[in-house]
mmCIF file of the C-alpha atoms, coordinates in Angstrom:
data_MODEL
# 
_entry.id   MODEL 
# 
loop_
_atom_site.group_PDB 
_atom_site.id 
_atom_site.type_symbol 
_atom_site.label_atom_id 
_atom_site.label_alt_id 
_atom_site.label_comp_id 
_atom_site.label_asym_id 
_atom_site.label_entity_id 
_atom_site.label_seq_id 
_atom_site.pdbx_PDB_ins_code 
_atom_site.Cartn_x 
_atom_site.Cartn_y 
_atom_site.Cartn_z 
_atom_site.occupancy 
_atom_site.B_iso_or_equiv 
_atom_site.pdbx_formal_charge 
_atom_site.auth_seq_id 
_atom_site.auth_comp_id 
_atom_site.auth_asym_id 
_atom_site.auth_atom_id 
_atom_site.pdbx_PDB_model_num 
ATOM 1   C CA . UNK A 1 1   ? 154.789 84.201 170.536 1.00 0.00 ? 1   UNK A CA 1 
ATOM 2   C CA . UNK A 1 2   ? 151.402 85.725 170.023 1.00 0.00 ? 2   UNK A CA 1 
ATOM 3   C CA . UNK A 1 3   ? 148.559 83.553 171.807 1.00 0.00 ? 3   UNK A CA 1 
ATOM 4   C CA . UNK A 1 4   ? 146.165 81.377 169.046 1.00 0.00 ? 4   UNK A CA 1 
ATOM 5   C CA . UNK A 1 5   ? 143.250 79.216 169.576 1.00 0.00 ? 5   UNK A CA 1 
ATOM 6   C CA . UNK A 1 6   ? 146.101 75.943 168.320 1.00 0.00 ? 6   UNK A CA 1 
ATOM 7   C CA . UNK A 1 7   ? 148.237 77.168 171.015 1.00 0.00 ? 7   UNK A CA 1 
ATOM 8   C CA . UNK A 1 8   ? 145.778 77.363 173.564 1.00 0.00 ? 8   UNK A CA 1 
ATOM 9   C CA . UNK A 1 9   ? 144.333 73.899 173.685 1.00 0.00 ? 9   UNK A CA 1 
ATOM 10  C CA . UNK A 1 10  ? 147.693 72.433 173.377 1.00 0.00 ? 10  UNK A CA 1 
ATOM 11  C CA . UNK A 1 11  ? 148.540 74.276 176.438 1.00 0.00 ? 11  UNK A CA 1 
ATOM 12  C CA . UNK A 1 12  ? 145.486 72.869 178.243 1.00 0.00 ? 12  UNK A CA 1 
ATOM 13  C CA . UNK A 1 13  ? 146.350 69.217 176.662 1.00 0.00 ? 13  UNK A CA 1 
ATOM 14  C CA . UNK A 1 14  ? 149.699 69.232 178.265 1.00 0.00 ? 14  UNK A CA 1 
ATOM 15  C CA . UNK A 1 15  ? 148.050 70.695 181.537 1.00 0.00 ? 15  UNK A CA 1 
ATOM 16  C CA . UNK A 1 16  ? 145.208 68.266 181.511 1.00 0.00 ? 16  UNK A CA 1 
ATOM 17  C CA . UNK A 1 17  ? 147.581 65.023 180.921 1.00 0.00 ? 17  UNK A CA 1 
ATOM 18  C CA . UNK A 1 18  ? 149.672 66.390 183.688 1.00 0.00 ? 18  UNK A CA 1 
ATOM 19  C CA . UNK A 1 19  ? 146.893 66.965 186.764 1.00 0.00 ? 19  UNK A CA 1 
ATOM 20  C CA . UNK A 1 20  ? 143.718 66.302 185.368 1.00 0.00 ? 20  UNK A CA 1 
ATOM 21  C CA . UNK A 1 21  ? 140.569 68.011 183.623 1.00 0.00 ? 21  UNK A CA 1 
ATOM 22  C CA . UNK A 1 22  ? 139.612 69.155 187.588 1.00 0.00 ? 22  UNK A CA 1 
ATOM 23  C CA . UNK A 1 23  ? 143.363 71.165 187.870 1.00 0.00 ? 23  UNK A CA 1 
ATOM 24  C CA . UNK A 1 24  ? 142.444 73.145 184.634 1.00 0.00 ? 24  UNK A CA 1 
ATOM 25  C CA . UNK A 1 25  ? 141.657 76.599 185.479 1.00 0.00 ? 25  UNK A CA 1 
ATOM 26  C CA . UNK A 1 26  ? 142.002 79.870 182.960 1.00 0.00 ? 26  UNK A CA 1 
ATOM 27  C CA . UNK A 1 27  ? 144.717 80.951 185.608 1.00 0.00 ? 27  UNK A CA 1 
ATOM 28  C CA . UNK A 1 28  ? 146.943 77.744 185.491 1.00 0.00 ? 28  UNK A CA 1 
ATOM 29  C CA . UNK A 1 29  ? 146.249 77.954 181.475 1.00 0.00 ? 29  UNK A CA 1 
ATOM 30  C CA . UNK A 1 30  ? 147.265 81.255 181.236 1.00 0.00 ? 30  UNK A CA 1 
ATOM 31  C CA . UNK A 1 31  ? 150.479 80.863 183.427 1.00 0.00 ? 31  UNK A CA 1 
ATOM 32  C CA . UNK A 1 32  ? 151.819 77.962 181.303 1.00 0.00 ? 32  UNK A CA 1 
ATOM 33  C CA . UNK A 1 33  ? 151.614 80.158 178.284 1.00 0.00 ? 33  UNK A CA 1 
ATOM 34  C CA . UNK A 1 34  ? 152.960 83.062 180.020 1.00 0.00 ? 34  UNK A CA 1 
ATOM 35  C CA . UNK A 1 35  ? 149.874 85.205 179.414 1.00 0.00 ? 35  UNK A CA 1 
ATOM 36  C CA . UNK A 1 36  ? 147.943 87.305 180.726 1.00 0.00 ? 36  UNK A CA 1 
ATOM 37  C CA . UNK A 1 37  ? 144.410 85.813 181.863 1.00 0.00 ? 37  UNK A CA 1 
ATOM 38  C CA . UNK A 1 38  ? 142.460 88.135 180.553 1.00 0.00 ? 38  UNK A CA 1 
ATOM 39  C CA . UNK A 1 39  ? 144.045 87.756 177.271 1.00 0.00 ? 39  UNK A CA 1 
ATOM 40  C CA . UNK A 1 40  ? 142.956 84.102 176.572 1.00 0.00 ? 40  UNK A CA 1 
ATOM 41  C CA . UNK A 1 41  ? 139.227 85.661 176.160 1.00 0.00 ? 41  UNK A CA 1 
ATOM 42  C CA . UNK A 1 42  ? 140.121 87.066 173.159 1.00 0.00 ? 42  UNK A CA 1 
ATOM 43  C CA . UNK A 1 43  ? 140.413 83.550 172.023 1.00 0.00 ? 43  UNK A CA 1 
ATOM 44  C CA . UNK A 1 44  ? 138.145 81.100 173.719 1.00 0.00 ? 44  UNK A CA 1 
ATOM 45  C CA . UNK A 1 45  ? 134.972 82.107 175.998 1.00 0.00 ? 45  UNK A CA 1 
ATOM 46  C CA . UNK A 1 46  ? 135.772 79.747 178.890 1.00 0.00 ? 46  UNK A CA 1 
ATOM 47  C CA . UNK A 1 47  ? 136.997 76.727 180.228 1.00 0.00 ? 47  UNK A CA 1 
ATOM 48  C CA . UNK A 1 48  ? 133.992 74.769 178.466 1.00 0.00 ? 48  UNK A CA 1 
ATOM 49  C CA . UNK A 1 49  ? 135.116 76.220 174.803 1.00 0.00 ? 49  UNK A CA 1 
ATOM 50  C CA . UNK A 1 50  ? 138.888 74.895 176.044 1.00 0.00 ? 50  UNK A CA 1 
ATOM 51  C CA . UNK A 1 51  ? 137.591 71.976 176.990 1.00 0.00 ? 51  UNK A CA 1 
ATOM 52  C CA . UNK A 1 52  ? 135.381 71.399 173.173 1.00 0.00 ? 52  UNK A CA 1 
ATOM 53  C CA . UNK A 1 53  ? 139.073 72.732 171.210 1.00 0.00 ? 53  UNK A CA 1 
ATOM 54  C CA . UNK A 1 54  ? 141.009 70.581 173.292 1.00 0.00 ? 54  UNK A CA 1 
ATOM 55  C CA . UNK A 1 55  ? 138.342 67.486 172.497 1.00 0.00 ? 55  UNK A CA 1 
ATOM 56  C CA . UNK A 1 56  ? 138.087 68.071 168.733 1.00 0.00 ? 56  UNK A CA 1 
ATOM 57  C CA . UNK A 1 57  ? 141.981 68.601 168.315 1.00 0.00 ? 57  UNK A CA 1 
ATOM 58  C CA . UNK A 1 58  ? 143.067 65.406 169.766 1.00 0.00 ? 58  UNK A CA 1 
ATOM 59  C CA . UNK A 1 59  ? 140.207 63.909 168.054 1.00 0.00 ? 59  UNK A CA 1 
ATOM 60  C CA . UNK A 1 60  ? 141.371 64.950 164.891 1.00 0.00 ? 60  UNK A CA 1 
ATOM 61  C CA . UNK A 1 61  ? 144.870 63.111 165.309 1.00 0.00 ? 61  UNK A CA 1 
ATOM 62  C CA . UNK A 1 62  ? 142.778 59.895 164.752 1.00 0.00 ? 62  UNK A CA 1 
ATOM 63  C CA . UNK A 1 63  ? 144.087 58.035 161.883 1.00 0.00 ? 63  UNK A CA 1 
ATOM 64  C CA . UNK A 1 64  ? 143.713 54.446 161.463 1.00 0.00 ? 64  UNK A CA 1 
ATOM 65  C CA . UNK A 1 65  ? 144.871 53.612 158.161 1.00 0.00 ? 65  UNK A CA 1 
ATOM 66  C CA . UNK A 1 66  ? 143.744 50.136 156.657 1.00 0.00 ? 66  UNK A CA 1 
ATOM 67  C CA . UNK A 1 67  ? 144.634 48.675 152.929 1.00 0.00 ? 67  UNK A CA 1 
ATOM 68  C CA . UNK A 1 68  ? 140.839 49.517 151.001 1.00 0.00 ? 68  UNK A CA 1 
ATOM 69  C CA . UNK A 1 69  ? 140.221 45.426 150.954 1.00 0.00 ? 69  UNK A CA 1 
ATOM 70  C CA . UNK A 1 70  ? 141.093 44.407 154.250 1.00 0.00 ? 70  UNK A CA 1 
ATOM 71  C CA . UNK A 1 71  ? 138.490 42.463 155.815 1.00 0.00 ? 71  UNK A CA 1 
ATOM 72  C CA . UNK A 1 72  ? 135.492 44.560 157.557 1.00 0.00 ? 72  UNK A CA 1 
ATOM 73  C CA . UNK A 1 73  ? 136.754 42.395 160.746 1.00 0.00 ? 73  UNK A CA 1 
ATOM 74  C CA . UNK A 1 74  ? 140.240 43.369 160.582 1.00 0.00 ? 74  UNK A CA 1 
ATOM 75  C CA . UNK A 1 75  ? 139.338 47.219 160.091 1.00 0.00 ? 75  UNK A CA 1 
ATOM 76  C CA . UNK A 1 76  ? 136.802 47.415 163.083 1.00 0.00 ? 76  UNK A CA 1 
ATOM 77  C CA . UNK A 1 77  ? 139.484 45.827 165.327 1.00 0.00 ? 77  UNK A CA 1 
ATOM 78  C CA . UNK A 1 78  ? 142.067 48.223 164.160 1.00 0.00 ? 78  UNK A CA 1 
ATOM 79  C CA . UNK A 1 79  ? 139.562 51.375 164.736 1.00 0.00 ? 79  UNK A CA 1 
ATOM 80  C CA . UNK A 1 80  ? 138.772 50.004 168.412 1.00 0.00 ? 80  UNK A CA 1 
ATOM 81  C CA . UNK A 1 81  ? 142.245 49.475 169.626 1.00 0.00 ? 81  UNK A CA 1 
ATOM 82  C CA . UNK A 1 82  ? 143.661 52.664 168.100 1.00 0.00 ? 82  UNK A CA 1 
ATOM 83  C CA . UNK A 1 83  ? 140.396 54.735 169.720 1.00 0.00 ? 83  UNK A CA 1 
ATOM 84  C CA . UNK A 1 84  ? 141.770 52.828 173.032 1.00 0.00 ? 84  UNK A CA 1 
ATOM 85  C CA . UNK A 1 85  ? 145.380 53.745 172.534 1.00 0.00 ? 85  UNK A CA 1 
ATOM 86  C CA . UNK A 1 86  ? 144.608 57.180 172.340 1.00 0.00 ? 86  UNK A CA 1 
ATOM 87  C CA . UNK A 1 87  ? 142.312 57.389 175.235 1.00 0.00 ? 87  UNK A CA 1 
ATOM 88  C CA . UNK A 1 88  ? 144.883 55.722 177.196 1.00 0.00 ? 88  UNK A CA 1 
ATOM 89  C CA . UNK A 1 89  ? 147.393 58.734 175.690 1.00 0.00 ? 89  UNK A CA 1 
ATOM 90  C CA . UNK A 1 90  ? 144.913 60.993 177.294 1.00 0.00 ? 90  UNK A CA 1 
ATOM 91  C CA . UNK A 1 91  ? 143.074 59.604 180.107 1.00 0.00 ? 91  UNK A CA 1 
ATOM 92  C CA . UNK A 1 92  ? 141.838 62.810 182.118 1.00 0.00 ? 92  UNK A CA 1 
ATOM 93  C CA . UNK A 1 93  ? 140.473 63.937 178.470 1.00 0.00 ? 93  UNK A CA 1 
ATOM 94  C CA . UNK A 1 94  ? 138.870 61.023 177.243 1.00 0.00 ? 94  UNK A CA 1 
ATOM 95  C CA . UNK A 1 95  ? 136.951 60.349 180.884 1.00 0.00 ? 95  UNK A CA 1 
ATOM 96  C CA . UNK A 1 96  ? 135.960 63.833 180.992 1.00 0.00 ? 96  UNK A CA 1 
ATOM 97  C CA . UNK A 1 97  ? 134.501 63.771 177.450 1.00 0.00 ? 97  UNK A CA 1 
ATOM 98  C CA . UNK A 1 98  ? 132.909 60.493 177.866 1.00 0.00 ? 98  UNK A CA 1 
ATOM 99  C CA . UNK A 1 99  ? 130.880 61.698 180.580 1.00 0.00 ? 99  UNK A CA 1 
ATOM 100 C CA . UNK A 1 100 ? 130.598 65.334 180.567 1.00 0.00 ? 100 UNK A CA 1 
ATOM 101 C CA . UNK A 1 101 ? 130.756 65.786 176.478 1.00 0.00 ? 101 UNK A CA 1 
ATOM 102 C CA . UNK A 1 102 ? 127.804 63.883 174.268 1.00 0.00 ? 102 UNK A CA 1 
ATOM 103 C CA . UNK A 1 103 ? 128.580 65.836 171.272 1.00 0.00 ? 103 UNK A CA 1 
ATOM 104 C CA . UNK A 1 104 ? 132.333 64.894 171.006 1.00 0.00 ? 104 UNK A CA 1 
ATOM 105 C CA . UNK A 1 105 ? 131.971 63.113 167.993 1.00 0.00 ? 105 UNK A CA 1 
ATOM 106 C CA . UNK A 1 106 ? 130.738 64.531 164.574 1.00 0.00 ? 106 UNK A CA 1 
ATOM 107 C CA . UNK A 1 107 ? 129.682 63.561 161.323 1.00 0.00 ? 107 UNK A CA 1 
ATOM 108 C CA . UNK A 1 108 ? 133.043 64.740 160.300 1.00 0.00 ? 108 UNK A CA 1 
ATOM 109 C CA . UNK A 1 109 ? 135.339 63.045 162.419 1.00 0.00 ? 109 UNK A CA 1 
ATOM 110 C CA . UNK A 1 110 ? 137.988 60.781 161.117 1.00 0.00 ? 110 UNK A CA 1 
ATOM 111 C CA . UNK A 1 111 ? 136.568 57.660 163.781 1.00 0.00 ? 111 UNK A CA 1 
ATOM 112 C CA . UNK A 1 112 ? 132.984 58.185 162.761 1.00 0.00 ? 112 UNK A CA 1 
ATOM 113 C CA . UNK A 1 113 ? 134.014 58.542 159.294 1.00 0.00 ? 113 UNK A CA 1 
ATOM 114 C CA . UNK A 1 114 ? 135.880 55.362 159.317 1.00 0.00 ? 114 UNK A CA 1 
ATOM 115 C CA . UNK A 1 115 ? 133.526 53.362 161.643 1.00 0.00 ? 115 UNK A CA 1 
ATOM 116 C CA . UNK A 1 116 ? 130.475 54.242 159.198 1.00 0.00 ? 116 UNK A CA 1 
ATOM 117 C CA . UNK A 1 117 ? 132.362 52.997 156.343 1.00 0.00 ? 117 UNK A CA 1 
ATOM 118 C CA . UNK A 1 118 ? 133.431 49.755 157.876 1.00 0.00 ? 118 UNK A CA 1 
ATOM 119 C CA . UNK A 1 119 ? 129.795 49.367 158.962 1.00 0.00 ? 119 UNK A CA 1 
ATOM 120 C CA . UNK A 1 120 ? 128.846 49.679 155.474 1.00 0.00 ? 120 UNK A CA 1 
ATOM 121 C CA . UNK A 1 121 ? 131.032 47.508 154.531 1.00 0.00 ? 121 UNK A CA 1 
ATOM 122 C CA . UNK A 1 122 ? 129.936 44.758 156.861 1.00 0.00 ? 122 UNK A CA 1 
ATOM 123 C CA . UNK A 1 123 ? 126.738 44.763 154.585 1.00 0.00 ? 123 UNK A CA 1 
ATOM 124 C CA . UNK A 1 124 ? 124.478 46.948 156.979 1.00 0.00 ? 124 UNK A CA 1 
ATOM 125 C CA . UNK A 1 125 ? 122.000 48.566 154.574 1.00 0.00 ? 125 UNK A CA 1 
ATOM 126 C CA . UNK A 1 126 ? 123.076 52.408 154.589 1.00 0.00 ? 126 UNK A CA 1 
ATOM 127 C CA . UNK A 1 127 ? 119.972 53.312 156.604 1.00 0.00 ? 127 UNK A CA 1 
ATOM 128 C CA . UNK A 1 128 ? 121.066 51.451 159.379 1.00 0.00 ? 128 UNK A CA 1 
ATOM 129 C CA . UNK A 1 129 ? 124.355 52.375 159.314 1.00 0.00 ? 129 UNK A CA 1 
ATOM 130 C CA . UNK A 1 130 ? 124.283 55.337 161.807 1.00 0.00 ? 130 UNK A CA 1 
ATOM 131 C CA . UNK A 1 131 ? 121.782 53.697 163.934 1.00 0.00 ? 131 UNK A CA 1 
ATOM 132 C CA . UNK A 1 132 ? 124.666 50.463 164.598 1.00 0.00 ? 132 UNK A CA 1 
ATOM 133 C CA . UNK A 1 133 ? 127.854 52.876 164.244 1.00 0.00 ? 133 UNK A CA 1 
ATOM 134 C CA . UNK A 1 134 ? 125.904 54.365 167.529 1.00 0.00 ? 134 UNK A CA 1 
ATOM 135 C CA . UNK A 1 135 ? 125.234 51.403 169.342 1.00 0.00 ? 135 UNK A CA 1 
ATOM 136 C CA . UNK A 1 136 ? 128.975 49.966 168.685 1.00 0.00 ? 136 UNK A CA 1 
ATOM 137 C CA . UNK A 1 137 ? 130.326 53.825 170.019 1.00 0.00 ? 137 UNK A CA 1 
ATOM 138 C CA . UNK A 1 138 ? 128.203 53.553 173.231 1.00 0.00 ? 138 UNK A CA 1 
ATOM 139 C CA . UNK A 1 139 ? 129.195 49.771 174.176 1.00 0.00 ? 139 UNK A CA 1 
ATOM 140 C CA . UNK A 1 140 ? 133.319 50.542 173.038 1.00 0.00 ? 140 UNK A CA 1 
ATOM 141 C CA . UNK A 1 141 ? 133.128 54.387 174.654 1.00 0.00 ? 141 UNK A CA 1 
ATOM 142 C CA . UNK A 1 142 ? 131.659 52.214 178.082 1.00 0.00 ? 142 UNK A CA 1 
ATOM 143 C CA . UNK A 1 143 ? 134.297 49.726 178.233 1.00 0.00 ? 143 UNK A CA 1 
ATOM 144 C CA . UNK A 1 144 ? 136.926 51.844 177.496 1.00 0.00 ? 144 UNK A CA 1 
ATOM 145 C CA . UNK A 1 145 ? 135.290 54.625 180.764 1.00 0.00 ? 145 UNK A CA 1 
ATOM 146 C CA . UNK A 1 146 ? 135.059 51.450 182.910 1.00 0.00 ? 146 UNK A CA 1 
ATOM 147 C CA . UNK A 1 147 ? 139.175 51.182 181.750 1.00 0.00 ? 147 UNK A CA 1 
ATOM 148 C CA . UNK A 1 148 ? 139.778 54.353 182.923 1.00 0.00 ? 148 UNK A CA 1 
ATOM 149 C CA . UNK A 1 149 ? 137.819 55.012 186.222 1.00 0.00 ? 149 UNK A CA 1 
ATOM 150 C CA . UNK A 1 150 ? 139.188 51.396 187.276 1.00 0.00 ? 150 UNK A CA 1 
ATOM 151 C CA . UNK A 1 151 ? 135.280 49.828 186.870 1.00 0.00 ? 151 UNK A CA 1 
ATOM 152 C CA . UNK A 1 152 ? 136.268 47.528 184.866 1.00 0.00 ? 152 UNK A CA 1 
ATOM 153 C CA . UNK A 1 153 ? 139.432 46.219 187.203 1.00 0.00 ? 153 UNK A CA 1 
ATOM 154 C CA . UNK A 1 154 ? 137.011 46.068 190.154 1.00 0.00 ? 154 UNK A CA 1 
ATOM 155 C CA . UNK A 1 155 ? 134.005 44.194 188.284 1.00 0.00 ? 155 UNK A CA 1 
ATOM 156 C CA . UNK A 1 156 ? 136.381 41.921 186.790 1.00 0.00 ? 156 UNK A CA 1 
ATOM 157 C CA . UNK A 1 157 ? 136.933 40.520 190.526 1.00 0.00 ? 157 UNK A CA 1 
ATOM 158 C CA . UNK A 1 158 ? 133.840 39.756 191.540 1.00 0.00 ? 158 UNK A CA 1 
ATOM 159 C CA . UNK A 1 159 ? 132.591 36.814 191.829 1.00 0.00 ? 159 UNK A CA 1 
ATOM 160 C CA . UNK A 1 160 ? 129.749 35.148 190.986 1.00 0.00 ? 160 UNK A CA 1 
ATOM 161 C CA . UNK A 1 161 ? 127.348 34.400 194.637 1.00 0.00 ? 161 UNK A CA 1 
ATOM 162 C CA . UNK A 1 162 ? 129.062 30.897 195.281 1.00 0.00 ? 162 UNK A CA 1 
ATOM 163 C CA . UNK A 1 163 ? 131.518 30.579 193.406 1.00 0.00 ? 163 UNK A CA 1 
ATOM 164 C CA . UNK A 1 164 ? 134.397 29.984 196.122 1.00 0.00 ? 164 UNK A CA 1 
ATOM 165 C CA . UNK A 1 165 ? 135.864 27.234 194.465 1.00 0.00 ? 165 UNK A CA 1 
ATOM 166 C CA . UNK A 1 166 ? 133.756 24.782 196.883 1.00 0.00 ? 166 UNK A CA 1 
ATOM 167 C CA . UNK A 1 167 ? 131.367 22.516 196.132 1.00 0.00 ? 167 UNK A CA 1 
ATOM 168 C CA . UNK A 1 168 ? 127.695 23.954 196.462 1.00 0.00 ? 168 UNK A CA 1 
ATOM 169 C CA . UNK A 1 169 ? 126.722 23.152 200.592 1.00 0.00 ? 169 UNK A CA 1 
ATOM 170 C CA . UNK A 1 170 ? 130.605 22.676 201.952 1.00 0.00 ? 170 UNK A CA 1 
ATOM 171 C CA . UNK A 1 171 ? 129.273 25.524 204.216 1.00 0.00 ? 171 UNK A CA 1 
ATOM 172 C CA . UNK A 1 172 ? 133.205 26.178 204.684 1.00 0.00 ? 172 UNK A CA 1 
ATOM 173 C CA . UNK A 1 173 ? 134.510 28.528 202.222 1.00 0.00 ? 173 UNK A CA 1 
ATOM 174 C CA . UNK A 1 174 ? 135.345 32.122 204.227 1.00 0.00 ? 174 UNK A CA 1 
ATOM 175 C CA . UNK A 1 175 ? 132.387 34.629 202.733 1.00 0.00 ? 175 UNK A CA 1 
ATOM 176 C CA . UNK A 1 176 ? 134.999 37.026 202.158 1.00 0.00 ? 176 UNK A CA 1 
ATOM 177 C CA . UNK A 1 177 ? 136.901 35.060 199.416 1.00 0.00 ? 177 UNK A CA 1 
ATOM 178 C CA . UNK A 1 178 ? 133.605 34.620 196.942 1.00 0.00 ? 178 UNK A CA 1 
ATOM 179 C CA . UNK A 1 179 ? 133.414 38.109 196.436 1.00 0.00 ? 179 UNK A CA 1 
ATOM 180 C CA . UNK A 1 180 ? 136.715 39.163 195.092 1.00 0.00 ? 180 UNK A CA 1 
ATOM 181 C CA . UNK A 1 181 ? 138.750 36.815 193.172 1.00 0.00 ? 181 UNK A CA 1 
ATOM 182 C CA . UNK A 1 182 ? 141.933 37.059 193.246 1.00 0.00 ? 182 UNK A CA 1 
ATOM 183 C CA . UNK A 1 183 ? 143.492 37.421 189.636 1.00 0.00 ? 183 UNK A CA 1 
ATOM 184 C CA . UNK A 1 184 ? 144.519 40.639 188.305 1.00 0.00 ? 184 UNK A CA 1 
ATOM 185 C CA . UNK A 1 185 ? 141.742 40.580 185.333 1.00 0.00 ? 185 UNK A CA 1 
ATOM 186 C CA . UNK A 1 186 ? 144.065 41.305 181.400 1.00 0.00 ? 186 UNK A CA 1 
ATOM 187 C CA . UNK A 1 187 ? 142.109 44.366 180.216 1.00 0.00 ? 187 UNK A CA 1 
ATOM 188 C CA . UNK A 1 188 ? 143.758 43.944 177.033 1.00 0.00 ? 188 UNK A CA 1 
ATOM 189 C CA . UNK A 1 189 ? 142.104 40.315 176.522 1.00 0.00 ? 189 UNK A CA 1 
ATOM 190 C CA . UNK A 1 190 ? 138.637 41.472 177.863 1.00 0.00 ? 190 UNK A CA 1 
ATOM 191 C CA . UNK A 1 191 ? 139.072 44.867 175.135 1.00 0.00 ? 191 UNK A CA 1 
ATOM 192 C CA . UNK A 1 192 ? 139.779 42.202 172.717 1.00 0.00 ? 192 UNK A CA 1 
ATOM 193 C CA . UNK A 1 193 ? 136.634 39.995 173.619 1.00 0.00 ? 193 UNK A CA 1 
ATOM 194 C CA . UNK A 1 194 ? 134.088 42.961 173.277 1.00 0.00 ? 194 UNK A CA 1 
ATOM 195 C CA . UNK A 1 195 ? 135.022 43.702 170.093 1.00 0.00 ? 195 UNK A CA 1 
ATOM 196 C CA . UNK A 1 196 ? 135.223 39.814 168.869 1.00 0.00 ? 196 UNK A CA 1 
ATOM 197 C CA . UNK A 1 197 ? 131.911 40.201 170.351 1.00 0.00 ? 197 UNK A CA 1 
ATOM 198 C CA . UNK A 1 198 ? 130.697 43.070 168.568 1.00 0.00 ? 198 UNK A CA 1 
ATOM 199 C CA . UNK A 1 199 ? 131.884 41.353 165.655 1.00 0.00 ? 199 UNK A CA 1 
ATOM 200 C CA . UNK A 1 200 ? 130.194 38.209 166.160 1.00 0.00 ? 200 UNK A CA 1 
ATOM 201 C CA . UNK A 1 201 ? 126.944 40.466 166.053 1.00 0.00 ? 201 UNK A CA 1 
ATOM 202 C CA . UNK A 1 202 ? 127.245 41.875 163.199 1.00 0.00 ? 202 UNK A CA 1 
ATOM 203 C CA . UNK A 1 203 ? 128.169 38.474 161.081 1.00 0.00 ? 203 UNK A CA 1 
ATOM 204 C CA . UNK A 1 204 ? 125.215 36.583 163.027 1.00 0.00 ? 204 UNK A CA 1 
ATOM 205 C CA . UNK A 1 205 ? 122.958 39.827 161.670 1.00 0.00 ? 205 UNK A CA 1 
ATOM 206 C CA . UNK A 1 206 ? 124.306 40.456 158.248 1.00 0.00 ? 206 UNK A CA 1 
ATOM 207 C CA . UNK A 1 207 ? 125.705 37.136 157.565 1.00 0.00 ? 207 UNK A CA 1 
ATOM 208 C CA . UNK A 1 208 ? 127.552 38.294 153.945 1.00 0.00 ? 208 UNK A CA 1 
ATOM 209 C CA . UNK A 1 209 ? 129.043 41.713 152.885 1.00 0.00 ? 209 UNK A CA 1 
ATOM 210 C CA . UNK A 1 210 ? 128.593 43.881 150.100 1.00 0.00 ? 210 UNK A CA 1 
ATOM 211 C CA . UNK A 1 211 ? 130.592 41.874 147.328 1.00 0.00 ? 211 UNK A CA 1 
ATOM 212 C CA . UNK A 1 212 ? 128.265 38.586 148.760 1.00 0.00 ? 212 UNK A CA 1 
ATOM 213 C CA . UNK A 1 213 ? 131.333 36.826 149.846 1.00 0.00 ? 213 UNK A CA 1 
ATOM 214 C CA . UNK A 1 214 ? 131.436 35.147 153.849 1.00 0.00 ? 214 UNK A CA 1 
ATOM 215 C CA . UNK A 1 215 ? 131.403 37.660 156.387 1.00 0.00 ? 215 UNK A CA 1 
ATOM 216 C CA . UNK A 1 216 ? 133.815 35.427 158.691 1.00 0.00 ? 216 UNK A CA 1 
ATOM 217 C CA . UNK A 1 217 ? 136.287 35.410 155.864 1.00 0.00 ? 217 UNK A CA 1 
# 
């Protein structure tokens, strides 16, 4: 089958979900499609340009579809949780875009698309809109990194300084104990509490949508 730019980053997806953005090389790539190395320049420049394909194709199998008069709330939780579904589809991706990739989302992508429209629709005057869609990216895109690098797991554990469980002066508690607690933190219920939170923001700032009805209908 004659090499294509499709076939190319789908190669590198299945490589990359396998062993990690690190394992990629233009070798490996080229020896899962049975290619010659040299022969994937023809089609991408380097690993970086794999990397971008690879990043806009999976982005572009986002599709959260909502009824057109669902509530603002109820689309905003659906866009979150399918944004974390996928980046938990592909891990070694997602982490390696979050950090390495600033530009992976454009105007033209189906979760900005959707996210500025259910902005909008939360009653944020249209010149605000991108400036809030941004904000609610960064604080969703650094939960769901802290997900995947196990940040989140490890913060989740720490205590609070003194809180062992023991009254303040009992002098007794082993130092060791109030740093980690013990519980395995639910990263689905914390995912779930940012975006209530996120949520509760926006209602708080723009206390009734576009029709004028109660935003915490």
């Amino acid at each position: 089958m004659p090499l294509s730019e499709a076939g190319i980053y789908a190669a590198a997806l299945r490589l990359i979900d396998a062993d990690g953005v690190e394992a990629l090389t233009m070798r490996k790539l080229a020896t899962e499609l049975d290619a010659n190395p040299m022969s994937l320049y023809h089609h991408v420049s380097n690993k970086e340009a794999v990397m971008r394909g690879v990043t806009k194709m999976v982005g572009a199998q986002f599709r959260t579809v909502t009824p057109e008069d669902a509530p603002w709330q109820e689309r905003l939780r659906l866009l979150a949780t399918d944004l974390r579904a996928l980046a938990h589809r592909h891990p070694g991706l997602f982490a390696y875009s979050f950090s390495h990739q600033p530009d992976f989302l454009h105007s033209d992508d189906p979760f900005w698309t959707a996210l500025t429209d259910t902005v909008e629709a939360a009653g944020v005057p249209r010149s605000e809109v991108p400036k809030l869609a941004a904000l609610m990216v960064a604080v969703v895109i650094g939960v769901l990194a802290a997900e995947l690098n196990g940040s989140l797991r490890r913060w989740s554990t720490l205590k609070p300084r003194g809180f062992d469980g023991c009254k303040k002066g009992d002098g007794d508690a082993d130092p060791a104990s109030a740093e980690v607690a013990p519980e395995d933190p639910d990263q689905d219920h914390m995912f779930r509490l940012m975006v209530d939170t996120l949520i509760t923001g926006l209602e708080s700032r723009f206390p009734s949508d576009r029709d004028g009805r109660d935003a915490g209908l």
